[in-house]
Backbone as CSV, one residue per row, in Angstrom:
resi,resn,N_x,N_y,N_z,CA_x,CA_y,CA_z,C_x,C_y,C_z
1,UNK,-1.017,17.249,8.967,-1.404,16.203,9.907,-0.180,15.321,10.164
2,UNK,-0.113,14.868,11.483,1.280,14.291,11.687,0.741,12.802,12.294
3,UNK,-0.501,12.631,12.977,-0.768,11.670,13.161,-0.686,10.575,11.588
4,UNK,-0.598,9.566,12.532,-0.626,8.413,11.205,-0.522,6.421,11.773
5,UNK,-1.025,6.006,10.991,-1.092,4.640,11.586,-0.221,4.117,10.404
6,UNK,0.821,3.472,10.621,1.414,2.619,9.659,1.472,1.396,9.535
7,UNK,1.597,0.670,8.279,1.563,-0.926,8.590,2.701,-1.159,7.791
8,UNK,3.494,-1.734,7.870,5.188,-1.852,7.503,5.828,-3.153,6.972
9,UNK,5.852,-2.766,5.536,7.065,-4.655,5.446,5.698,-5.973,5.074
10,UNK,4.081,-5.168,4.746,3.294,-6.652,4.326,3.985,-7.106,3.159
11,UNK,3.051,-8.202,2.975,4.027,-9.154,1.403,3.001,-10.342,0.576
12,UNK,2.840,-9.951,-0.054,2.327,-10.252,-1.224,2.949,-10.952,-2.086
13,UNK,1.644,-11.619,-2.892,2.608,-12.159,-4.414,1.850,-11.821,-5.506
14,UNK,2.492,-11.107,-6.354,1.883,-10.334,-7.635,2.040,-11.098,-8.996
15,UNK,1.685,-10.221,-9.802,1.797,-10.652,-11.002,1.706,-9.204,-11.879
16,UNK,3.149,-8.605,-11.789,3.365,-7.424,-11.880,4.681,-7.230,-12.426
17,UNK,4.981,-6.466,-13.679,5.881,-6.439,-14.574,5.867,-5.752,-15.514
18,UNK,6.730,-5.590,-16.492,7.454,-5.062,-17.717,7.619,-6.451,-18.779
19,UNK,7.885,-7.519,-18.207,8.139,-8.301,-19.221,7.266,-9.097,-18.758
20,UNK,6.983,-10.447,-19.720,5.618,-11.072,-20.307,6.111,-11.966,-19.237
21,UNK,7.087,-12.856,-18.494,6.975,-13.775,-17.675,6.533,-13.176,-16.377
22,UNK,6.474,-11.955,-16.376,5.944,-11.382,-14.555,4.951,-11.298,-14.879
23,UNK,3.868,-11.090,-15.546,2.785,-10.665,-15.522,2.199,-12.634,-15.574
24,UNK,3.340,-13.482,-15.795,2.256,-15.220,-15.878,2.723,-15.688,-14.270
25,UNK,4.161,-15.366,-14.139,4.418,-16.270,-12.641,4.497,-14.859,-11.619
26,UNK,3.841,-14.943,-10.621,3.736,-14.411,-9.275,4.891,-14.610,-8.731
27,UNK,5.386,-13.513,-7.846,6.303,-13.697,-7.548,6.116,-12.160,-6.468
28,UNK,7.134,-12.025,-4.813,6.787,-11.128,-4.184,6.358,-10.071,-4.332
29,UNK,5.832,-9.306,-3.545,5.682,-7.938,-3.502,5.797,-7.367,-1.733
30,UNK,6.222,-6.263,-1.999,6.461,-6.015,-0.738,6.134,-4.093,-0.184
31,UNK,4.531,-3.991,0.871,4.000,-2.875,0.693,4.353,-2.179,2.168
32,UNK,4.441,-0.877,2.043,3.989,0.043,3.685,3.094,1.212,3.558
33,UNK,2.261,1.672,4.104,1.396,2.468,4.281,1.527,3.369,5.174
34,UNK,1.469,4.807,5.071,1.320,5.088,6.304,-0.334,6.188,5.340
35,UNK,-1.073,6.085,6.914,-2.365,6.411,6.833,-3.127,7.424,7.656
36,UNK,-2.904,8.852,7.531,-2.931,9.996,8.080,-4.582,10.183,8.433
37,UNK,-4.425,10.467,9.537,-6.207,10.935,10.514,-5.282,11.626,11.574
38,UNK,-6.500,11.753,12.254,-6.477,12.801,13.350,-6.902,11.382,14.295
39,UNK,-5.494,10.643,15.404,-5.839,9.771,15.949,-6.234,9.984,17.460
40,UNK,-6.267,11.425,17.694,-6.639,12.288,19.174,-8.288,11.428,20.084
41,UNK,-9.095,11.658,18.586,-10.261,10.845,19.601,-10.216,9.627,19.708
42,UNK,-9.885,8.813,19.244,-9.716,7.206,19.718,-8.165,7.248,20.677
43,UNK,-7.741,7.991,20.991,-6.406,7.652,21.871,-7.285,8.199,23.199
44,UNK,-7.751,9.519,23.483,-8.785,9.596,24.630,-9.988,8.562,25.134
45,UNK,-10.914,7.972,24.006,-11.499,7.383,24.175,-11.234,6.234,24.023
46,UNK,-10.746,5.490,23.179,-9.768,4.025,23.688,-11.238,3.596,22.759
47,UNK,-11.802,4.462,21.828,-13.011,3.633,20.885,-12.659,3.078,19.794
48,UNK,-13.081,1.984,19.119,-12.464,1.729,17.801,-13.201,1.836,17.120
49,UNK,-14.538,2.834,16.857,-14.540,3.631,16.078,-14.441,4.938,15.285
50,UNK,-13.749,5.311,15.916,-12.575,6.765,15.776,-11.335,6.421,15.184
51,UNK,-10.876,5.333,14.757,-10.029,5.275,14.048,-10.139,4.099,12.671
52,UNK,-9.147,3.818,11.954,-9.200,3.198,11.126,-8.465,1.185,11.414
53,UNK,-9.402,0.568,10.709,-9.156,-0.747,10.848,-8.368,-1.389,10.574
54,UNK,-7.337,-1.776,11.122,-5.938,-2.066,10.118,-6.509,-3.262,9.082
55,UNK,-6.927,-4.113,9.607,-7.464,-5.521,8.934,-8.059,-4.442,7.596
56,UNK,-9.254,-3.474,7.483,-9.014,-3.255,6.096,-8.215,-2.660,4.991
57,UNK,-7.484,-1.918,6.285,-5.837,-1.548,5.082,-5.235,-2.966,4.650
58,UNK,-4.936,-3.696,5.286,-4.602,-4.534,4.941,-5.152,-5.660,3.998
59,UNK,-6.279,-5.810,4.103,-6.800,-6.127,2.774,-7.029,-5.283,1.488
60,UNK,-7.263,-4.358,1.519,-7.418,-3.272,0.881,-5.725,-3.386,-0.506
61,UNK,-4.774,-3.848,0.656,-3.197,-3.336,-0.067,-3.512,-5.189,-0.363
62,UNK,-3.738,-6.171,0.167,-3.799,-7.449,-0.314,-4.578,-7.705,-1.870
63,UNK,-5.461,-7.081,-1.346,-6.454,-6.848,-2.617,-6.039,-6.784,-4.008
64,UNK,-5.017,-5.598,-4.014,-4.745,-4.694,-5.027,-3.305,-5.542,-6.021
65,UNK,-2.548,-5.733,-4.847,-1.724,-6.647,-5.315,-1.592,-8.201,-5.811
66,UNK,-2.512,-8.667,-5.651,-2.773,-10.146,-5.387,-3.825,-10.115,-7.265
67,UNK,-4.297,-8.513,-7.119,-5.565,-8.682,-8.105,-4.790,-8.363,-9.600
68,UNK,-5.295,-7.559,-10.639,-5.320,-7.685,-11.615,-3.738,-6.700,-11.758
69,UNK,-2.936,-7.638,-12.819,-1.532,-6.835,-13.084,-1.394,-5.576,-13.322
70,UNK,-0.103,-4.879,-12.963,0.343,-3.492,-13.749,1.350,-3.889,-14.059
71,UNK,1.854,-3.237,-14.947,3.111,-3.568,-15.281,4.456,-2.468,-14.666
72,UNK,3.623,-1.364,-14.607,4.792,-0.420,-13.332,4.161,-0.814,-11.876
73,UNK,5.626,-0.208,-10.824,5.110,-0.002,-9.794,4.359,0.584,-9.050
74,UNK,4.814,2.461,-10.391,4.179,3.219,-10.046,2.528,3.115,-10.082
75,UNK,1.844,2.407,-11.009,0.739,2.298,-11.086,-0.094,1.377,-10.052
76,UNK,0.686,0.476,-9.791,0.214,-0.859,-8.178,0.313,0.539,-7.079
77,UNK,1.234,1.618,-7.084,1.173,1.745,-5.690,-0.246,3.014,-6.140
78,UNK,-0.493,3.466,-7.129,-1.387,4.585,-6.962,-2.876,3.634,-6.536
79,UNK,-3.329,2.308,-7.262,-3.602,1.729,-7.324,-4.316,1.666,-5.354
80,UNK,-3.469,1.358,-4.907,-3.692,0.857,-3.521,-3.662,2.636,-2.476
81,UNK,-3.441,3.671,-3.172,-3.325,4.907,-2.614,-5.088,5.394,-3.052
82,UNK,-5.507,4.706,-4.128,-6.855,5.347,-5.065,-7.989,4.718,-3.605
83,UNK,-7.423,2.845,-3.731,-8.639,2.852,-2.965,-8.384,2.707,-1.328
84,UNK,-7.111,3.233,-0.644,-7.456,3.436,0.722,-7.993,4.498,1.212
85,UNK,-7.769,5.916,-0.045,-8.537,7.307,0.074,-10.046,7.087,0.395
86,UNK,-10.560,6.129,-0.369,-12.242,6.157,-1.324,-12.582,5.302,0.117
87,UNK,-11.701,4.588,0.838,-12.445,3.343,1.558,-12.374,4.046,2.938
88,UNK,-11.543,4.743,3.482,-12.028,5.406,4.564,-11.688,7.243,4.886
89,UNK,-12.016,7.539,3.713,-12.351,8.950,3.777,-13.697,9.561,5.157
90,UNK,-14.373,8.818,4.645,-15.200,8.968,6.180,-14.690,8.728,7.567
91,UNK,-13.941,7.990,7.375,-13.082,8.092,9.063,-11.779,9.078,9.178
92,UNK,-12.192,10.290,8.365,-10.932,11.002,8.430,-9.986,11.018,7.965
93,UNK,-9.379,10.045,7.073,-8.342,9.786,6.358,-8.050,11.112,5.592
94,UNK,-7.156,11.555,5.609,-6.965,12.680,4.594,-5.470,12.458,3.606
95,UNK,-4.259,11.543,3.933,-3.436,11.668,3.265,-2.906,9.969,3.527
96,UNK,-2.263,9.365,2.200,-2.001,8.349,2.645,-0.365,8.237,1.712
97,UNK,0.536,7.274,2.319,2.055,7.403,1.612,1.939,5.696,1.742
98,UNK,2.159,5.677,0.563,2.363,3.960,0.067,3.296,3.882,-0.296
99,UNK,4.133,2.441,-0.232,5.855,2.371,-0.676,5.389,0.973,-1.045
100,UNK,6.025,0.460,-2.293,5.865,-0.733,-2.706,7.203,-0.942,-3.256
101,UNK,7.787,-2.481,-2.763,9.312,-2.746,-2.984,9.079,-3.764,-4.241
102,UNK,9.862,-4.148,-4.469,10.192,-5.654,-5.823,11.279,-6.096,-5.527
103,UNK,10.904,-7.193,-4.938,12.496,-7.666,-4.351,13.658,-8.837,-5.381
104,UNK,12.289,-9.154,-6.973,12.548,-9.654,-7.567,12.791,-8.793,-8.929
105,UNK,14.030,-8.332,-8.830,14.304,-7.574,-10.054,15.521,-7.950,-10.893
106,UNK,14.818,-7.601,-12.591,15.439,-8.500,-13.547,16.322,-7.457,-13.928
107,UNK,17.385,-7.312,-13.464,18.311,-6.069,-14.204,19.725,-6.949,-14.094
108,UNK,20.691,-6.257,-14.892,21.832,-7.131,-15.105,22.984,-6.768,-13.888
109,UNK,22.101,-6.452,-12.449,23.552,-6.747,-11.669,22.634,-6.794,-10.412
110,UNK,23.690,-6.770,-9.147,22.476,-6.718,-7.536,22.344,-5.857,-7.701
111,UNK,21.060,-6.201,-6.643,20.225,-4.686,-5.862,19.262,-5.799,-4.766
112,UNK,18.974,-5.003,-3.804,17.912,-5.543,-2.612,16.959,-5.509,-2.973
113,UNK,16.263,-4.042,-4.019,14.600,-4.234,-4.928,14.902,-2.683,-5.145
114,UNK,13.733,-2.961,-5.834,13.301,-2.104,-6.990,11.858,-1.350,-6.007
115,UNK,11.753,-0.041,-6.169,10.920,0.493,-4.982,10.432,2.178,-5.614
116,UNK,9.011,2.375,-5.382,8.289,3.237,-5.246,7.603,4.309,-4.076
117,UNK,7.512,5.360,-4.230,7.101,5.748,-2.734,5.848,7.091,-3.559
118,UNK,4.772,7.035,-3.117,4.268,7.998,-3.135,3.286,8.799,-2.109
119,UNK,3.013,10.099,-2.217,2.063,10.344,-0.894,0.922,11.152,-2.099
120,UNK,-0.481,10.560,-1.726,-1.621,11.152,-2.211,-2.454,11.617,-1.044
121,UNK,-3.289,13.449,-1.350,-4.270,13.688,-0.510,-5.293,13.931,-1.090
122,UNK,-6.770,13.804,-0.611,-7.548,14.150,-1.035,-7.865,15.930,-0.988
């Protein structure tokens, strides 16, 4: 499937870490989605219910991050891959690729962030 709706660059504030001060002070997060359907019948029909709601991807990835800590990334982004599958599998969803950045990273030199990418299908 090549169709896909993406939402790019949202931002959050987590409480997500390895060490004991990320998991007390919040501090960014930064998500993209892309969210695979078949977007053919809502582009003919111009219906919005043939496709998917961005407002609940977007809460959906607000949700996840905002809610209860992980301490990897990898686990926040499966996290937000578990429930955009479960939340609109009925509208076709079949594959979704989540990228979650950390723009606040504790390592001993620069970097722009610290970043995950995964793609889950049902």
């Amino acid at each position: 499937m090549t169709d896909h709706i993406a939402l790019v660059n949202m931002r959050f504030d987590g409480r997500h870490g390895v060490l004991e001060e990320e998991q007390i002070q919040a501090q960014p997060f930064e998500v993209d989605v892309e969210v695979y359907l078949d977007l053919g019948p809502a582009g003919r029909t111009d219906d919005f219910s043939r496709t998917v709601d961005y407002r609940g991807v977007f809460e959906i990835c607000r949700d996840v991050v905002e809610g209860p800590s992980c301490r990897l990334l990898e686990a926040l982004a499966e996290r937000i891959a578990a429930r955009l599958l479960a939340a609109f599998e009925l509208a076709g969803v079949s594959e979704v690729v989540v990228r979650v950045r950390k723009p606040r990273v504790s390592l001993p030199g620069p970097l722009d962030h610290a970043a995950v990418e995964i793609t889950r299908r049902l």
